[in-house]
N, CA, C and O atoms as a DFTB+ gen file, in Angstrom:
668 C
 N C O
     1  1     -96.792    -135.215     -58.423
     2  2     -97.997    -136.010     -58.594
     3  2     -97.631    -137.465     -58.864
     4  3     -98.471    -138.319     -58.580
     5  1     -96.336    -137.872     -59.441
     6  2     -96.171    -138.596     -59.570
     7  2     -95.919    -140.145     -58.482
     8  3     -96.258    -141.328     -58.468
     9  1     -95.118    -139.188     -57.683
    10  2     -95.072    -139.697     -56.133
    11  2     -96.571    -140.280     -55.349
    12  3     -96.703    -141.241     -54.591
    13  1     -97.443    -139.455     -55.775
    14  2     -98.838    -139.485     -55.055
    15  2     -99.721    -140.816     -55.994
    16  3    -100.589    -141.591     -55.593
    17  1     -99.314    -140.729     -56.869
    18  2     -99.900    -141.899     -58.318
    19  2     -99.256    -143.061     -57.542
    20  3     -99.986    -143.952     -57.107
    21  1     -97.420    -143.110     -57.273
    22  2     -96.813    -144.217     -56.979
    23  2     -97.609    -144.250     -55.409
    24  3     -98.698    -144.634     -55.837
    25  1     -97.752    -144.166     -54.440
    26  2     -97.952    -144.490     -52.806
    27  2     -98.915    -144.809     -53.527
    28  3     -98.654    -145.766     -54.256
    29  1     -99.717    -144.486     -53.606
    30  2    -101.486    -144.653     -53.299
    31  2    -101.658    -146.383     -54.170
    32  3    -102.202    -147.442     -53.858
    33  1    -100.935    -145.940     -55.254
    34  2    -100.876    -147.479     -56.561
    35  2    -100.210    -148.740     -55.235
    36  3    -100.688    -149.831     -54.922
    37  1     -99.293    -148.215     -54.841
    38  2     -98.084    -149.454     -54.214
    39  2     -98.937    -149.801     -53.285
    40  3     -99.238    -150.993     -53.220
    41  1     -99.541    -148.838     -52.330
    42  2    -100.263    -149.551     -51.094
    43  2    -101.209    -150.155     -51.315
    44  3    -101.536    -150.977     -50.460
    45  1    -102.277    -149.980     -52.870
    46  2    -103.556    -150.531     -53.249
    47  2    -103.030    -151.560     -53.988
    48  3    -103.997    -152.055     -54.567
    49  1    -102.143    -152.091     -54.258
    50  2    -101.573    -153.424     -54.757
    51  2    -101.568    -154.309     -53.926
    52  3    -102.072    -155.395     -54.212
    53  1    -100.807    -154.005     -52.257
    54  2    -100.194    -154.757     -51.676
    55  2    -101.184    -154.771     -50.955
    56  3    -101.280    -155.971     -50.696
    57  1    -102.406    -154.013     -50.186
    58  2    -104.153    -154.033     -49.357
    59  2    -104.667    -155.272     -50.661
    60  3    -105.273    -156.167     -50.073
    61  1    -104.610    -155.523     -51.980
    62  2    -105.183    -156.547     -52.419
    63  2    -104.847    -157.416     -52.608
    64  3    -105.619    -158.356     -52.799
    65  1    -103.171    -157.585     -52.665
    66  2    -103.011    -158.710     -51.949
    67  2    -102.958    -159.355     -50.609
    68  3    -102.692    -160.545     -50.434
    69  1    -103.263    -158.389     -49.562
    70  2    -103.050    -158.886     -48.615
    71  2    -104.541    -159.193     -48.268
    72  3    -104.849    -159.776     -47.228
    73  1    -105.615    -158.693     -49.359
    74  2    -106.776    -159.231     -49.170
    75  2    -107.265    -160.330     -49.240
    76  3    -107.955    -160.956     -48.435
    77  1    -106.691    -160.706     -50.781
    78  2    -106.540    -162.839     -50.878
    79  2    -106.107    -163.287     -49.768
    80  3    -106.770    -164.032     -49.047
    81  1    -104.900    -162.866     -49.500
    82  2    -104.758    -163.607     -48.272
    83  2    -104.777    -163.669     -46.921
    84  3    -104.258    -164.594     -46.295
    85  1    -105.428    -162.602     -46.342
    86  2    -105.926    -162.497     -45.189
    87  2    -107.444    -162.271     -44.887
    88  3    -107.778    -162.699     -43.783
    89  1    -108.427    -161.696     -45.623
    90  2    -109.654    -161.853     -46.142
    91  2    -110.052    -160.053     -45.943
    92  3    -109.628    -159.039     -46.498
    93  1    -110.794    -160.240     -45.158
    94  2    -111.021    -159.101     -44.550
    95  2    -110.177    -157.506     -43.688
    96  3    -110.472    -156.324     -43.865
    97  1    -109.238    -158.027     -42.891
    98  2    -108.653    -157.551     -41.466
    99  2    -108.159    -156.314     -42.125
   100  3    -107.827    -155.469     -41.294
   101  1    -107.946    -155.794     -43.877
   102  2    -107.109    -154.811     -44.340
   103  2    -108.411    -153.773     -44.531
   104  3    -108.114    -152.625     -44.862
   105  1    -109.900    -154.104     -44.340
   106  2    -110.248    -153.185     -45.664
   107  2    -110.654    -151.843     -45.555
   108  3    -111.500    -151.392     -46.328
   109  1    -109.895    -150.837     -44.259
   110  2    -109.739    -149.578     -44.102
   111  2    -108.956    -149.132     -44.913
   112  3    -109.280    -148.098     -45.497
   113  1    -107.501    -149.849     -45.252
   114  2    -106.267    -149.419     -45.739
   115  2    -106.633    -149.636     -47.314
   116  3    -106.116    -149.076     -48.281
   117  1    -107.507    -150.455     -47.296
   118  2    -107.588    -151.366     -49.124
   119  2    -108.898    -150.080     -49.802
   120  3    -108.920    -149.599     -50.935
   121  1    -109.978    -149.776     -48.513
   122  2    -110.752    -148.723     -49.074
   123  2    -110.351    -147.114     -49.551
   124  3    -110.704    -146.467     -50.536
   125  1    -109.474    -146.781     -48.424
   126  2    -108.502    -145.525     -48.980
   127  2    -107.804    -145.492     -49.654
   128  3    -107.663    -144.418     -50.239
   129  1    -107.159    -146.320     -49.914
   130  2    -106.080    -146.587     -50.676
   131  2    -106.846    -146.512     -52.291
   132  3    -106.544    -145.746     -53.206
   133  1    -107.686    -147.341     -52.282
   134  2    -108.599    -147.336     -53.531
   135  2    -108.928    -145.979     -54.199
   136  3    -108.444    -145.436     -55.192
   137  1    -110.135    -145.516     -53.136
   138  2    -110.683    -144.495     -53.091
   139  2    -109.652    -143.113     -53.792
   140  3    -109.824    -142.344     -54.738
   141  1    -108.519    -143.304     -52.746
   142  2    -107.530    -142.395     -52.746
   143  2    -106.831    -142.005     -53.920
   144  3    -106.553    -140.810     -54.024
   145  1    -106.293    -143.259     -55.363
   146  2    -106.259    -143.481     -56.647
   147  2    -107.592    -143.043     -57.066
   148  3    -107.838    -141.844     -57.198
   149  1    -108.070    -143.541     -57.184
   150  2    -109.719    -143.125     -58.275
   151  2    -109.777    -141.576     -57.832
   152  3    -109.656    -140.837     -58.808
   153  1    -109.907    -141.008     -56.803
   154  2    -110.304    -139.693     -57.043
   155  2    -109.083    -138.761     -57.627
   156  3    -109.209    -137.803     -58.390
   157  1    -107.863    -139.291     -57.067
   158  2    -106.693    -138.758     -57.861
   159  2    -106.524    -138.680     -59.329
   160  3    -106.108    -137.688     -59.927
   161  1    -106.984    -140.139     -60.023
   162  2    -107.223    -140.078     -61.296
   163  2    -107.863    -139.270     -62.080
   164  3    -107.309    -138.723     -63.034
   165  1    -109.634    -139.023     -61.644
   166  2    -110.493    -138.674     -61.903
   167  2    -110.664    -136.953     -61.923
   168  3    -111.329    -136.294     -62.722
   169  1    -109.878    -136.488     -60.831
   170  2    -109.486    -134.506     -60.664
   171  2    -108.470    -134.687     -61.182
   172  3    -108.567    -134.182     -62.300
   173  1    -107.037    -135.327     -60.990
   174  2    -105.635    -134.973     -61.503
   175  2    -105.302    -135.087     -62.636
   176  3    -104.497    -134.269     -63.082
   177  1    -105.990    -136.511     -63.775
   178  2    -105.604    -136.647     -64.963
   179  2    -105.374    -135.687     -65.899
   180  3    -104.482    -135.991     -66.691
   181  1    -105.950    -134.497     -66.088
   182  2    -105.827    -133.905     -67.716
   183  2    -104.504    -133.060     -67.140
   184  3    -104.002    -132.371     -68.028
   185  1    -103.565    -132.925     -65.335
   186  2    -102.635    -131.993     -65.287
   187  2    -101.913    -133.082     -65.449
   188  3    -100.998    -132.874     -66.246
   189  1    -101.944    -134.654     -64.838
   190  2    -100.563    -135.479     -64.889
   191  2    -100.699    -135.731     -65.908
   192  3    -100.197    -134.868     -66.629
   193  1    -101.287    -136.764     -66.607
   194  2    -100.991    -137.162     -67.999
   195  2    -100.510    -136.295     -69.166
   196  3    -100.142    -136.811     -70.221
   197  1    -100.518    -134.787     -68.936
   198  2    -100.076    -133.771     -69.554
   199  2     -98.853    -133.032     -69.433
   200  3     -98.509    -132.058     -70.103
   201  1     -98.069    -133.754     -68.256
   202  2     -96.819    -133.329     -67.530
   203  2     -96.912    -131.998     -67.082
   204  3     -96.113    -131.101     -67.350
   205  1     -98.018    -131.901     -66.322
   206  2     -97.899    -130.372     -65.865
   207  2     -98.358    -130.281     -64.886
   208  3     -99.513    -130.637     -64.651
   209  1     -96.995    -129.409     -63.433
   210  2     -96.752    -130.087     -62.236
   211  2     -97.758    -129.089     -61.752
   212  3     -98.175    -128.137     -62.411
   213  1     -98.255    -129.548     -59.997
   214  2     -99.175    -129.444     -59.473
   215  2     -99.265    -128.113     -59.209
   216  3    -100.363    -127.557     -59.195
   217  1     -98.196    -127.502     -58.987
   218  2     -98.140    -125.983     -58.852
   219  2     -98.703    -124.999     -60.102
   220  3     -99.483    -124.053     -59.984
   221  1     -98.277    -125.343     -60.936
   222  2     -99.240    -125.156     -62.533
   223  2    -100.540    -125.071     -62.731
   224  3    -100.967    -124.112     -63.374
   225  1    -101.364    -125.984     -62.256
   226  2    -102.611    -126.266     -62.622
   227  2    -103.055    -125.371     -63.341
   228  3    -103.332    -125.278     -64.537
   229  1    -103.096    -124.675     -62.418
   230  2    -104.453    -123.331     -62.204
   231  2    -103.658    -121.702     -63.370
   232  3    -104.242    -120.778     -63.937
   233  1    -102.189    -122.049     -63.270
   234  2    -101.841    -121.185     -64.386
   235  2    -102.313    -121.277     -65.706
   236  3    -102.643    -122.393     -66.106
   237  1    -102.431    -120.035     -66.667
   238  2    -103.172    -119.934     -68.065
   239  2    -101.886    -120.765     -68.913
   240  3    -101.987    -121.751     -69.642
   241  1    -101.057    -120.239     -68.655
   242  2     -99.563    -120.419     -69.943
   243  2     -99.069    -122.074     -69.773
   244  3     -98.338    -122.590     -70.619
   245  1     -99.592    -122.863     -68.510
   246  2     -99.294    -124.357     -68.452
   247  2    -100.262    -124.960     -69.875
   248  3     -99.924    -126.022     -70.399
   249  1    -100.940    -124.515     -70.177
   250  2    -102.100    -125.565     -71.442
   251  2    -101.959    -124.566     -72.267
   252  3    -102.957    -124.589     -72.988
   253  1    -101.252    -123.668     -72.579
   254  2    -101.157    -122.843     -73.893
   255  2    -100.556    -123.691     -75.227
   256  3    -100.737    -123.295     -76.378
   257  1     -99.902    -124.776     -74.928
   258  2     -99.101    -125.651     -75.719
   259  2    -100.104    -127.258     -76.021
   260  3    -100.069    -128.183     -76.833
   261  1    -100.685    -126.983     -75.187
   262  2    -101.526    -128.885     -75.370
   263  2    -102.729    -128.290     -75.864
   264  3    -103.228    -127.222     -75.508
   265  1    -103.248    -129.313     -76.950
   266  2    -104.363    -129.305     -77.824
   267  2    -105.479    -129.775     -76.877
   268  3    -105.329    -130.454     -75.861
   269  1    -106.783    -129.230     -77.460
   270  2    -108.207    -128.997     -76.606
   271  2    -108.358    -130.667     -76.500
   272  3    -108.658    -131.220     -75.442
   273  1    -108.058    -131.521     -77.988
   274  2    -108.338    -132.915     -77.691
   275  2    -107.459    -133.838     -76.892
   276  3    -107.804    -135.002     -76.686
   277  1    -106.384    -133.364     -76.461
   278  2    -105.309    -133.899     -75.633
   279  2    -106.053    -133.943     -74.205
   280  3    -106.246    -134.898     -73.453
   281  1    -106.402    -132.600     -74.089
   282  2    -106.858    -132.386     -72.527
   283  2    -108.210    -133.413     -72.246
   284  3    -108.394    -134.207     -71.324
   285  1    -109.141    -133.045     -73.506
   286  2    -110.052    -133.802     -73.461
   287  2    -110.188    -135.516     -73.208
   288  3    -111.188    -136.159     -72.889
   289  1    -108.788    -135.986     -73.479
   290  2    -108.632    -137.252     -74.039
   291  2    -107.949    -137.747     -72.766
   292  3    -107.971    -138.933     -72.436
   293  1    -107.346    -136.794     -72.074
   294  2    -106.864    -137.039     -71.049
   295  2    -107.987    -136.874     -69.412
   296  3    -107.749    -137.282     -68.275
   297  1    -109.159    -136.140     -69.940
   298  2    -109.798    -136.517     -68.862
   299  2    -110.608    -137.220     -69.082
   300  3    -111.263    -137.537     -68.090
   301  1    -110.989    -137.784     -70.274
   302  2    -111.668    -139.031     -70.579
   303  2    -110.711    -140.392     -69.673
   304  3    -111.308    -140.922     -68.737
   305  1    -110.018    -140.629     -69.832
   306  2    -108.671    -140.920     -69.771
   307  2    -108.833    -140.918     -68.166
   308  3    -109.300    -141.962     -67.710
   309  1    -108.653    -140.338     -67.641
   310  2    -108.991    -140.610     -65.958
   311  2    -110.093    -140.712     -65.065
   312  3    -110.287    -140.787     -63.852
   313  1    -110.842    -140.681     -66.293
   314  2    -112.394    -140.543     -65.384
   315  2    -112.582    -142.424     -66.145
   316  3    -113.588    -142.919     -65.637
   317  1    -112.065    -143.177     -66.888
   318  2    -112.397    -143.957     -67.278
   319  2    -111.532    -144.956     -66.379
   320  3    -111.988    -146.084     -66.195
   321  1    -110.348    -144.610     -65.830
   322  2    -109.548    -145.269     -64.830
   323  2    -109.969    -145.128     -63.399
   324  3    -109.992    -145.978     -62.509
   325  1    -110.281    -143.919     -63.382
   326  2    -111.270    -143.784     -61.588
   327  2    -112.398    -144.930     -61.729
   328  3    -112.508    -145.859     -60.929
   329  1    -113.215    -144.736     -62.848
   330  2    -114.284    -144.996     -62.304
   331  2    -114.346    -147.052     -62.387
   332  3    -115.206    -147.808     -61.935
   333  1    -113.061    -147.368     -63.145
   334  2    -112.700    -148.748     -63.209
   335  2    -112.357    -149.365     -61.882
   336  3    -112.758    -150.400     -61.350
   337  1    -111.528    -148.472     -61.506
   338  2    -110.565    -148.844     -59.540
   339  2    -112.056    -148.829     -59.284
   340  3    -112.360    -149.928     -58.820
   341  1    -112.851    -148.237     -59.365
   342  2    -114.119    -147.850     -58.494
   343  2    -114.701    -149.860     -58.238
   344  3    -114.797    -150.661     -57.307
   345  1    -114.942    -149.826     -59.763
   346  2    -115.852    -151.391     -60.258
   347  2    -114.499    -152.376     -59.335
   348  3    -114.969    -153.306     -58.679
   349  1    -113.078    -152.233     -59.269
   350  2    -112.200    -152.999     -58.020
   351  2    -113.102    -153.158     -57.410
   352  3    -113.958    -154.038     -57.314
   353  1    -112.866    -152.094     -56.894
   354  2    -113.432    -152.002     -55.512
   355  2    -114.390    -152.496     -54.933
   356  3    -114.140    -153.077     -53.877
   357  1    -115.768    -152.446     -55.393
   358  2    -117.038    -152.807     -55.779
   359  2    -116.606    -154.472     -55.557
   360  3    -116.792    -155.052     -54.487
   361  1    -116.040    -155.078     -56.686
   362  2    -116.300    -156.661     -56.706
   363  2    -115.310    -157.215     -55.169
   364  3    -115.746    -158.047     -54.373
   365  1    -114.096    -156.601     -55.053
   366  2    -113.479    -156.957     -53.487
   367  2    -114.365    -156.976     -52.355
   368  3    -114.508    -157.825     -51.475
   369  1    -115.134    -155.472     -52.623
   370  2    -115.480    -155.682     -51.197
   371  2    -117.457    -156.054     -51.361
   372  3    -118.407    -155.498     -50.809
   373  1    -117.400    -157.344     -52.472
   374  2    -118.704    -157.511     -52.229
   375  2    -119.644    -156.551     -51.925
   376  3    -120.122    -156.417     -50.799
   377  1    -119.960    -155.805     -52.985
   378  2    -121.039    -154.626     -52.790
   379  2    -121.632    -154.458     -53.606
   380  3    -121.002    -154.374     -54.660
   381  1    -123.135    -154.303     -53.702
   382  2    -124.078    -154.880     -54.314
   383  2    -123.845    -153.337     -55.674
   384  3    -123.114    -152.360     -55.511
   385  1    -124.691    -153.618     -56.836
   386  2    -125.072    -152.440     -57.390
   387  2    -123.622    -152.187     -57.912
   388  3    -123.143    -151.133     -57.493
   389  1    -122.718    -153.014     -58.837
   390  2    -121.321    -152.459     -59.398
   391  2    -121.745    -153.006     -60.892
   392  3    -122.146    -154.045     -61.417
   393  1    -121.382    -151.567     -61.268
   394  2    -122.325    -151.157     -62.841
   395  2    -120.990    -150.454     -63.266
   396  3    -120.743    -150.071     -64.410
   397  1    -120.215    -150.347     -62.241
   398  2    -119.335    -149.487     -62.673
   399  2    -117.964    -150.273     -63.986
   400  3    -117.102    -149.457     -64.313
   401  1    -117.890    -151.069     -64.343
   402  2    -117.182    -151.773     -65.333
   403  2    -117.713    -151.674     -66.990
   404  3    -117.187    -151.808     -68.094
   405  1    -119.154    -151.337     -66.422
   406  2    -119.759    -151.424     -68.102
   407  2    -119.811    -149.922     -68.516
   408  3    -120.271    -149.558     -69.599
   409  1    -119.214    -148.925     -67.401
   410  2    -118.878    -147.826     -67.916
   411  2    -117.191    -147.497     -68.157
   412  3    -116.814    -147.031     -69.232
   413  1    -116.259    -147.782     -67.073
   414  2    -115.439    -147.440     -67.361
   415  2    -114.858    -148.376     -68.091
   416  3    -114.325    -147.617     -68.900
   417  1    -114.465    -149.700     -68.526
   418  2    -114.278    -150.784     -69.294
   419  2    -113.995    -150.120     -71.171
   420  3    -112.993    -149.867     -71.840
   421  1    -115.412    -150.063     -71.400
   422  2    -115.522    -149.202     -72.850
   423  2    -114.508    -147.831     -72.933
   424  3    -113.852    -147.358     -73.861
   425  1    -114.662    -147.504     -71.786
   426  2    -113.859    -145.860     -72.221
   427  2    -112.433    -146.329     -72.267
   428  3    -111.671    -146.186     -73.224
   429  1    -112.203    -146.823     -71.284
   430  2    -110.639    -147.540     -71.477
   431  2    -110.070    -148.115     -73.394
   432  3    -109.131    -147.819     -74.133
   433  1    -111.442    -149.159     -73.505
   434  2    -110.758    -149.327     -74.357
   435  2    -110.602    -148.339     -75.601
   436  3    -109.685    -148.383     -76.421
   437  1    -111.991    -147.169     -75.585
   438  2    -111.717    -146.536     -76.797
   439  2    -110.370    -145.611     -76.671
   440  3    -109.808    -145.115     -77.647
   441  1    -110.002    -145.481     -75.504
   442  2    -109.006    -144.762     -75.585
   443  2    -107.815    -145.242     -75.602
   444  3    -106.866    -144.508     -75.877
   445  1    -107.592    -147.026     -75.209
   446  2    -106.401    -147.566     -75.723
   447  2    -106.154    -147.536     -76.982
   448  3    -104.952    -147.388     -77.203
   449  1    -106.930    -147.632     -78.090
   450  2    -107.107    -147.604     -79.015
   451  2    -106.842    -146.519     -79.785
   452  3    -106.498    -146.787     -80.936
   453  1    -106.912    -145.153     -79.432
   454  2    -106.523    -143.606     -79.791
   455  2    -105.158    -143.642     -79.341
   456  3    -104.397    -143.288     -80.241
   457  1    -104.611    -143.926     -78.330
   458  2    -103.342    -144.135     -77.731
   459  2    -102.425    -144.650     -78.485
   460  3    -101.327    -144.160     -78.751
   461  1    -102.973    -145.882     -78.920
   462  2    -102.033    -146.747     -79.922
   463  2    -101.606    -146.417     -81.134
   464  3    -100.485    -146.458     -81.639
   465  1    -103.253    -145.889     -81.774
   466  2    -102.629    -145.113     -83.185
   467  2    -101.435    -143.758     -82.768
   468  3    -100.250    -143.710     -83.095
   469  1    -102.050    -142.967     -82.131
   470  2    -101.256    -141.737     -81.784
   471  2    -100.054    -142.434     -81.354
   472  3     -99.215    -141.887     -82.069
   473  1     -99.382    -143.346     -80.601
   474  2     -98.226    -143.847     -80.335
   475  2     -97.344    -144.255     -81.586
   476  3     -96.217    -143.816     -81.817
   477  1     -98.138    -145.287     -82.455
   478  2     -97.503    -145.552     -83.972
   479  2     -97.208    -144.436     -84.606
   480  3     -96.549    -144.613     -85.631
   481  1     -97.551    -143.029     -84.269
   482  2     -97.781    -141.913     -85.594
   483  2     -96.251    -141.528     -84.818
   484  3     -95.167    -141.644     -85.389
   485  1     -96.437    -141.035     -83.358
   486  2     -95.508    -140.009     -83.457
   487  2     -94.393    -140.679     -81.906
   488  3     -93.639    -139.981     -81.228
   489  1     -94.644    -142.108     -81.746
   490  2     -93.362    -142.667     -81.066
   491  2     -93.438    -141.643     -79.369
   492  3     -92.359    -141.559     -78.781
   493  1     -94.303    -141.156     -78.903
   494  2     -94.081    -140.294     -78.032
   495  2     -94.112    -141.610     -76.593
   496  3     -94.747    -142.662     -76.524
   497  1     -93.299    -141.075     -75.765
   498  2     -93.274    -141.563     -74.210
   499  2     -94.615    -141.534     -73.470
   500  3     -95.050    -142.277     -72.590
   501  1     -95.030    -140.700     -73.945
   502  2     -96.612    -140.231     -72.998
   503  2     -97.379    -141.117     -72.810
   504  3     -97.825    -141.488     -71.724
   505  1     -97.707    -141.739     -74.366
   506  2     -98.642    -142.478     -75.364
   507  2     -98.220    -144.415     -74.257
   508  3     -99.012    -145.149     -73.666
   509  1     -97.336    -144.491     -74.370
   510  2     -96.811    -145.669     -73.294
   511  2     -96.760    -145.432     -71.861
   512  3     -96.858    -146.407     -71.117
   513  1     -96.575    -143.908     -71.224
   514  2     -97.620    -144.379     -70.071
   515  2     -98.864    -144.469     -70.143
   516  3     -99.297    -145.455     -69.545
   517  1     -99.732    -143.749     -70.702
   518  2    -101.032    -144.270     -71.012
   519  2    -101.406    -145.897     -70.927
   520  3    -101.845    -146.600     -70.017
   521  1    -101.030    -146.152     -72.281
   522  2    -101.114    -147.690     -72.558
   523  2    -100.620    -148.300     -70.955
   524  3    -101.359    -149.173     -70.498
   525  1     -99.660    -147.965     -70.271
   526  2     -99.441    -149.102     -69.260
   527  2    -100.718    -149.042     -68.588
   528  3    -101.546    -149.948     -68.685
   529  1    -100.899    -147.962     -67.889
   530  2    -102.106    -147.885     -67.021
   531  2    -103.139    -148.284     -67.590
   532  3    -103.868    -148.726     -66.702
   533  1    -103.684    -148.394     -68.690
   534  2    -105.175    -149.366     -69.159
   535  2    -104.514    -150.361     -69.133
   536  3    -104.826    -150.755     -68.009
   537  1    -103.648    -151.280     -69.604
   538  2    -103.352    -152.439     -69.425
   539  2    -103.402    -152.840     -68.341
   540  3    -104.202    -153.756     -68.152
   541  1    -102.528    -152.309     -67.078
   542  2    -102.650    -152.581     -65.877
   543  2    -103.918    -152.596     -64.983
   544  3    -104.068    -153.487     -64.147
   545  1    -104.915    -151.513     -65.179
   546  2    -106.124    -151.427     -63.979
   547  2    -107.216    -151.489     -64.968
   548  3    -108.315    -151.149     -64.529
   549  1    -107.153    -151.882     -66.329
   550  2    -108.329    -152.147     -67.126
   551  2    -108.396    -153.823     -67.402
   552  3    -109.412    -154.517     -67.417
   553  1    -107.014    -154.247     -67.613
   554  2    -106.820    -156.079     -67.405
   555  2    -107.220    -156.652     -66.088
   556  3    -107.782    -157.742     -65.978
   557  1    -106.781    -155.559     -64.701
   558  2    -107.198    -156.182     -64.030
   559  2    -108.830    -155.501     -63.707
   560  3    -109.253    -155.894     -62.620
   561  1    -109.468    -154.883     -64.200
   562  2    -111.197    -154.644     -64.076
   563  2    -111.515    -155.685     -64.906
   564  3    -112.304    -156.499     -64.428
   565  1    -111.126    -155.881     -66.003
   566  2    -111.481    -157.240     -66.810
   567  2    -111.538    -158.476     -66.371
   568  3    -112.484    -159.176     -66.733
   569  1    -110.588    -158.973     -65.545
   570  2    -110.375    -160.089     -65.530
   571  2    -111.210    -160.219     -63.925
   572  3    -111.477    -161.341     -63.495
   573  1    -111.566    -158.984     -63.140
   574  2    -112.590    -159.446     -62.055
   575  2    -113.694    -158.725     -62.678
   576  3    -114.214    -158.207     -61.690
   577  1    -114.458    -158.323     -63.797
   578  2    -115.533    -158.414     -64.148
   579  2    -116.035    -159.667     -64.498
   580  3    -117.114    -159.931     -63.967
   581  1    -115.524    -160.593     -65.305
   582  2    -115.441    -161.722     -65.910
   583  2    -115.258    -162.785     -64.868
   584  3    -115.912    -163.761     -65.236
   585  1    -114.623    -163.038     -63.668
   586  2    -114.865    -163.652     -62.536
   587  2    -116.502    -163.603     -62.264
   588  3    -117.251    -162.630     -62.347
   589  1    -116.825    -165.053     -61.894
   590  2    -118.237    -164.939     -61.429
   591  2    -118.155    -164.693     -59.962
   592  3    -117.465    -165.417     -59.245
   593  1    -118.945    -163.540     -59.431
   594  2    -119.369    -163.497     -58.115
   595  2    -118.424    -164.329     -57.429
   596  3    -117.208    -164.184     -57.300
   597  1    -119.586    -165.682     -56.801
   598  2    -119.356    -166.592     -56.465
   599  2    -117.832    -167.426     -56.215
   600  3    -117.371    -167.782     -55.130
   601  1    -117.280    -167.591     -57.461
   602  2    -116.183    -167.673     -57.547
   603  2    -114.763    -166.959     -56.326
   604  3    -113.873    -167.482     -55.656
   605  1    -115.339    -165.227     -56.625
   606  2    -114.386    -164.480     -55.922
   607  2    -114.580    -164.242     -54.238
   608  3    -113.962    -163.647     -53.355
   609  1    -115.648    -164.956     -54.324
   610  2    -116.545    -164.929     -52.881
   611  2    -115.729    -166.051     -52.142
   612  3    -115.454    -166.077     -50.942
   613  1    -115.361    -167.080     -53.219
   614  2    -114.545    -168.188     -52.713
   615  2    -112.758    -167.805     -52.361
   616  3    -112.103    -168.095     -51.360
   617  1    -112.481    -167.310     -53.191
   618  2    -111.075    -166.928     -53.112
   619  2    -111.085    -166.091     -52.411
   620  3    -110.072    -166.261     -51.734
   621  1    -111.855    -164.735     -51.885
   622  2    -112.017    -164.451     -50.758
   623  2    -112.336    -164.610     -49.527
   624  3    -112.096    -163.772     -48.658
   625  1    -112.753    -165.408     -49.386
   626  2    -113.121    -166.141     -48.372
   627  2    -114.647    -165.705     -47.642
   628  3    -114.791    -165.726     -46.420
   629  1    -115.485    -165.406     -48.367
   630  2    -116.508    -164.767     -47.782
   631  2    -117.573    -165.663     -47.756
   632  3    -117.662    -166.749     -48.329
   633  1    -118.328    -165.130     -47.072
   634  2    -119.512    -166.557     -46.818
   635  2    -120.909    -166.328     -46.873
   636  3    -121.337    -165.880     -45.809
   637  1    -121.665    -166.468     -47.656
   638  2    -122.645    -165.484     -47.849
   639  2    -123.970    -166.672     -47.974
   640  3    -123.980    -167.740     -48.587
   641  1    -124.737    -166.211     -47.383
   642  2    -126.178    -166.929     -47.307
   643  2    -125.666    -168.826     -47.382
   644  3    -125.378    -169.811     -46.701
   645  1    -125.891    -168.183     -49.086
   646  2    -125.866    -169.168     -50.044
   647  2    -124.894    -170.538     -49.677
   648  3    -125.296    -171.698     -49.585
   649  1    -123.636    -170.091     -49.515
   650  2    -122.617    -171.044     -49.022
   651  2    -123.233    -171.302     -47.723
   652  3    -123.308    -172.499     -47.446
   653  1    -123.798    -170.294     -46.654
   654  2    -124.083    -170.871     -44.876
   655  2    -124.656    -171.992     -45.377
   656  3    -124.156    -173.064     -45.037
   657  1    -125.784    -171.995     -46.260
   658  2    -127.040    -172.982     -46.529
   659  2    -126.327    -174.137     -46.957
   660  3    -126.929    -175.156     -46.619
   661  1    -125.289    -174.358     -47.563
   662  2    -125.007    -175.361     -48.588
   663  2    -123.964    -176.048     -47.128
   664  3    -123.684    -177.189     -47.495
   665  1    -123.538    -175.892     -46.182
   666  2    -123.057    -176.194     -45.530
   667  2    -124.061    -177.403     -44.455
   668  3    -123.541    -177.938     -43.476
């Protein structure tokens, strides 16, 4: 799963950058690619974030050892990262109706926040991949929530009414 976390992450990095700078011409590869993370997050989280490989899932004796709030915390935990890539997505490709930040945004952070204490208590590895991934796709939902529209309309190069008119 891990492999499938890395492709899907590497190609949806490099579809957004190649979105700044080419505008449009990617956004088959930039929509799957997206898509392709968020739903991975959103079904896979409570087996990856739990280190328990794909062949496992569905076995009883794989979660005999992880606590009900682990699992829980862990699909909080990916449904709060799906549905963030989602709000990406949303502001890239200019699409109306993206609500999706004022949901997954909060969950992120309450759970960076559980992460951190639980990391100070017991030093675990887990607890720091966690933390990377909200840092990484919750800084960047932050920092294009907080972009105005307009703004990203510019750095994208898109041209919408408003700009035809002002021309």
């Amino acid at each position: 799963m891990r492999k499938i976390e890395l492709i899907l992450g590497t190609v949806a990095a490099i579809s957004i950058a190649y979105k700044f700078i080419l505008g449009n011409g990617i956004n088959p590869i930039f929509i799957l690619s997206i898509m392709g993370l968020s739903l991975f997050y959103i079904y896979f989280s409570f087996a990856y974030f739990n280190n328990i490989r794909f062949k496992k899932i569905f076995k009883r004796y794989s979660f005999k050892y992880i606590s009900k709030w682990r699992i829980l915390g862990t699909i909080g935990l990916g449904f709060g990262l799906g549905i963030t890539i989602l709000g990406i997505l949303w502001s890239l490709m200019y699409w109306p109706f993206n609500a999706y930040y004022s949901l997954g945004v909060p969950i992120l952070l309450i759970i960076g926040i559980i992460s951190m204490i639980k990391f100070l208590k017991t030093k675990s590895e887990d607890y720091i991949r966690i933390l990377k991934r909200i840092l990484i796709i919750g800084g960047v939902g932050i920092i294009l929530w907080l972009i105005p529209q307009e703004t990203l309309n510019e750095l994208l190069s898109i041209e919408t009414t408003q700009t035809a008119e002002k021309k």
